[in-house]
MARROMI-749257 format. One record per residue (C-alpha): x, y, z; residue in one letter; residue number from 0. Coordinates in Angstrom, 2 decimals, always signed. Example, Ala and Ser with C-alpha at 12.3 -4.5 7.8 and 13.67 -1.06 7.14 Angstrom:
2
<<+12.30,-4.50,+7.80>,'A',0>
<<+13.67,-1.06,+7.14>,'S',1>
END
This chain:
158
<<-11.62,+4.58,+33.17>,'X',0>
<<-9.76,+1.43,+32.15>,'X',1>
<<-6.81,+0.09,+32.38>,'X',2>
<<-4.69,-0.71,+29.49>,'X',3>
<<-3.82,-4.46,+29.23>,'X',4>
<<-0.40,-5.58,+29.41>,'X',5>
<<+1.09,-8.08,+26.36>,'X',6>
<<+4.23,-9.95,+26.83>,'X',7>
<<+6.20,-8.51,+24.06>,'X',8>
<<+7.58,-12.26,+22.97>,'X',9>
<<+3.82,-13.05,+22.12>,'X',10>
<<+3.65,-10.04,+19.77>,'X',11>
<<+3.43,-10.56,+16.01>,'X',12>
<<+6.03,-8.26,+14.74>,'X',13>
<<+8.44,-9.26,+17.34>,'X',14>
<<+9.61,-11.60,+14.81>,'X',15>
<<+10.31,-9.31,+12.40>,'X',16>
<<+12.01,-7.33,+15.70>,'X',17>
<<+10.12,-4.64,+16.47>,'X',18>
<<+9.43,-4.46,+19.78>,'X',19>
<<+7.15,-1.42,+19.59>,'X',20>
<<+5.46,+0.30,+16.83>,'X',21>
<<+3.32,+3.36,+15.54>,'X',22>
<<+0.27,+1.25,+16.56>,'X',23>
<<+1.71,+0.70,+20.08>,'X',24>
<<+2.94,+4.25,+20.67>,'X',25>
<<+0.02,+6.06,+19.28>,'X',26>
<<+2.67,+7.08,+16.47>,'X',27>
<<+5.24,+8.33,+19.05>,'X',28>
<<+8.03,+6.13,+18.54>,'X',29>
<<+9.38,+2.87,+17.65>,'X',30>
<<+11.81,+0.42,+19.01>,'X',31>
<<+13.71,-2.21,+16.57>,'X',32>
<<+15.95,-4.47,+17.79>,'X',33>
<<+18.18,-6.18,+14.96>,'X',34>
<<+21.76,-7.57,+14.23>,'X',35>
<<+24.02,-6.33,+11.52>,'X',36>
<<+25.98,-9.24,+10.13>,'X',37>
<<+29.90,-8.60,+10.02>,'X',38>
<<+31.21,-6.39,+7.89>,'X',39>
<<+28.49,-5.48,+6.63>,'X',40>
<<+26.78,-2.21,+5.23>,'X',41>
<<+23.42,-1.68,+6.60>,'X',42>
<<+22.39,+0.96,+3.85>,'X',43>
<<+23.85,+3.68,+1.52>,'X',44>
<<+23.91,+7.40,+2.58>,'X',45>
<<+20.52,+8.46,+3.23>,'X',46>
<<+18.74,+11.06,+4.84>,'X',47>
<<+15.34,+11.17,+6.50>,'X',48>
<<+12.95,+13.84,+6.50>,'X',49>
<<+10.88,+12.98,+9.08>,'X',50>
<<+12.41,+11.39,+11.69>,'X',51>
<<+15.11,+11.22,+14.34>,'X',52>
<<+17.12,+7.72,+15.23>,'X',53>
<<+18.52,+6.47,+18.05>,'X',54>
<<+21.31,+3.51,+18.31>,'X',55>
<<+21.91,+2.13,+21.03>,'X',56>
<<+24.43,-0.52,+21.04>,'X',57>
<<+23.55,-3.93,+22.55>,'X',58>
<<+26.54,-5.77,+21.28>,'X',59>
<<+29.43,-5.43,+19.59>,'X',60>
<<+31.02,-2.75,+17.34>,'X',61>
<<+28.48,-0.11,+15.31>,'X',62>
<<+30.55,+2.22,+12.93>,'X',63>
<<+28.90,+4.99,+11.16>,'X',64>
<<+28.96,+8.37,+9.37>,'X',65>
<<+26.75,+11.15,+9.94>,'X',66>
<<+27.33,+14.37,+8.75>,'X',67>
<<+30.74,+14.32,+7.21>,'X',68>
<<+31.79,+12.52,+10.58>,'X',69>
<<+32.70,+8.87,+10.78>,'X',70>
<<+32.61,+7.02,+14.19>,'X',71>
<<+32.75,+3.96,+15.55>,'X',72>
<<+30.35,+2.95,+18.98>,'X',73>
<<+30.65,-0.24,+21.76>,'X',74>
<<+28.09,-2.07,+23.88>,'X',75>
<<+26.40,+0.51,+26.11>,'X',76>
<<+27.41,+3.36,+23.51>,'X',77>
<<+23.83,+5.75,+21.69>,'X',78>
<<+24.38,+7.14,+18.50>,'X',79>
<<+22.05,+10.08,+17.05>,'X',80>
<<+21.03,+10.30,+13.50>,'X',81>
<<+19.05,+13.45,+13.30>,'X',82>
<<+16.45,+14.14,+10.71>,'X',83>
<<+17.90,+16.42,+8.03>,'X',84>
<<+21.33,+14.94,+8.07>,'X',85>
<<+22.90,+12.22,+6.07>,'X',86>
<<+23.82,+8.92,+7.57>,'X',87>
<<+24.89,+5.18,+7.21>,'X',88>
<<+25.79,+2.58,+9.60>,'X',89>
<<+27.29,-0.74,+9.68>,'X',90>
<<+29.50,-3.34,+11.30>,'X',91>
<<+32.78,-3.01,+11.37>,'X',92>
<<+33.78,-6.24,+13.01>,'X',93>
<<+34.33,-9.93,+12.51>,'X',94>
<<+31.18,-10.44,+14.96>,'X',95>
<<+27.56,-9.97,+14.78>,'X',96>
<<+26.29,-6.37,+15.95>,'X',97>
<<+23.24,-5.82,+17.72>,'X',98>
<<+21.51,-2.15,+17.65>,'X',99>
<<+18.51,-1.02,+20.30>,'X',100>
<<+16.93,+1.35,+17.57>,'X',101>
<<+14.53,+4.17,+18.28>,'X',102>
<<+13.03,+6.15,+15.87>,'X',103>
<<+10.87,+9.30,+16.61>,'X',104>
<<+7.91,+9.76,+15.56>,'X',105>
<<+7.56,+6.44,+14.58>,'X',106>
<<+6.24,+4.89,+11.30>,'X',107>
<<+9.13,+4.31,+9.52>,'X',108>
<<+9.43,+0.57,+11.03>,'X',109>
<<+6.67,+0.01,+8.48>,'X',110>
<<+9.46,+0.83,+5.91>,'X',111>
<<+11.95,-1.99,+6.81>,'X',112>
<<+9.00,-4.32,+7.34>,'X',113>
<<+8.54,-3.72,+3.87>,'X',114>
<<+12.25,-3.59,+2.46>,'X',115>
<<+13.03,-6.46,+4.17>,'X',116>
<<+10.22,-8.68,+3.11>,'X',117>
<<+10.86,-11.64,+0.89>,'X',118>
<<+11.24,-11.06,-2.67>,'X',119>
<<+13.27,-8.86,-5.39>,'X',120>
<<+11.86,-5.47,-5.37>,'X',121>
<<+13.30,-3.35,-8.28>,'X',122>
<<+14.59,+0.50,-8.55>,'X',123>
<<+11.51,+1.74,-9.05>,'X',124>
<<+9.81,+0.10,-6.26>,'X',125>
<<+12.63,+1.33,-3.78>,'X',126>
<<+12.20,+4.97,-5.26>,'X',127>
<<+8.94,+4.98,-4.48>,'X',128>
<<+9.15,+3.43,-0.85>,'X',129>
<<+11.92,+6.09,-0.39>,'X',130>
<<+9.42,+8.91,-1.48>,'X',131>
<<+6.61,+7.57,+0.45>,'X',132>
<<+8.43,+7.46,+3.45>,'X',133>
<<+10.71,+11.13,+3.03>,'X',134>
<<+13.86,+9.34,+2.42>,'X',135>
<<+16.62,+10.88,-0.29>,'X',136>
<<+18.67,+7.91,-1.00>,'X',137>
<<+22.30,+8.35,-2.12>,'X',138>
<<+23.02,+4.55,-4.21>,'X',139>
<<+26.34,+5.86,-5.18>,'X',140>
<<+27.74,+6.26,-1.67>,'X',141>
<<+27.77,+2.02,-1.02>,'X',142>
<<+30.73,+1.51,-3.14>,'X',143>
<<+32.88,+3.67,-1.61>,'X',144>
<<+31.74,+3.00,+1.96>,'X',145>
<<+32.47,-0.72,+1.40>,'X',146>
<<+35.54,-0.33,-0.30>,'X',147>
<<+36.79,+2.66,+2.35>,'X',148>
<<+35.77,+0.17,+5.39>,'X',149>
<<+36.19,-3.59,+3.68>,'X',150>
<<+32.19,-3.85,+3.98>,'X',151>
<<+29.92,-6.17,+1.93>,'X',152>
<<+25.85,-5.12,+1.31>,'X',153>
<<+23.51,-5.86,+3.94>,'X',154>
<<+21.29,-8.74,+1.65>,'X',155>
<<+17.31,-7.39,+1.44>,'X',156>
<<+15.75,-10.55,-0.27>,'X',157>
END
């Protein structure tokens, strides 16, 4: 039997792009992203996944969201769930920089942002079909209102 070798997780690849764990790591368990949400900023429209559960834990700062039809705010120390099934968005309600623990269950979906978040434009078509590869019904026509109802600006992508 052997032992599994131990990597420091500041000499992993993707720990620049803030992943700490991933699908390959977990075999397809889980994932943990760690990431800051500028201030005042909306991280993404109303979505919901299909399937997969997240977890945000707050590191620092203030994390508001809605999920479901309720809309909360979370400190340092504070875990919000976004279920699978249910609609969500989060962002940062604050003048300071937020920054989330996330966990998502089973993982795979860190491959997603890795790819939303890459440089370069990607138009409506590409996103709908990232959304549909990855079980994800996007509402675009919730961000005005959530950044006009909470004095939010878009998260930028490119």
């Amino acid at each position: 039997m052997s032992t599994p070798t131990a990597r420091p997780l500041a000499d992993r690849p993707d720990r620049a792009r803030g992943i700490l764990l991933g699908s390959q790591d977990t075999g397809g368990a889980l994932a943990l992203i760690e990431y800051d949400i500028p201030p005042r900023t909306l991280v993404a429209p109303l979505h919901t996944h299909h399937r997969e559960d997240e977890y945000s834990y707050v590191l620092a700062g203030v994390l508001g969201a809605q999920i479901a039809e309720q809309t909360m705010t979370a400190g340092a120390g504070e875990l919000l769930a976004k279920r699978r099934g249910i609609p969500h968005t989060l962002w940062n309600p604050s003048e300071e920089t937020t920054r989330v623990l996330e966990l998502i269950a089973p993982g795979g979906f860190e491959e997603c942002l890795a790819q939303l978040y890459r440089p370069g434009k990607r138009g409506p078509a590409e996103l709908q079909q990232l959304w549909e590869r990855y079980e994800i019904d996007m509402n675009p026509d919730s961000a005005a209102e959530l950044m006009r109802r909470h004095q939010l600006r878009a998260i930028a992508t490119q």
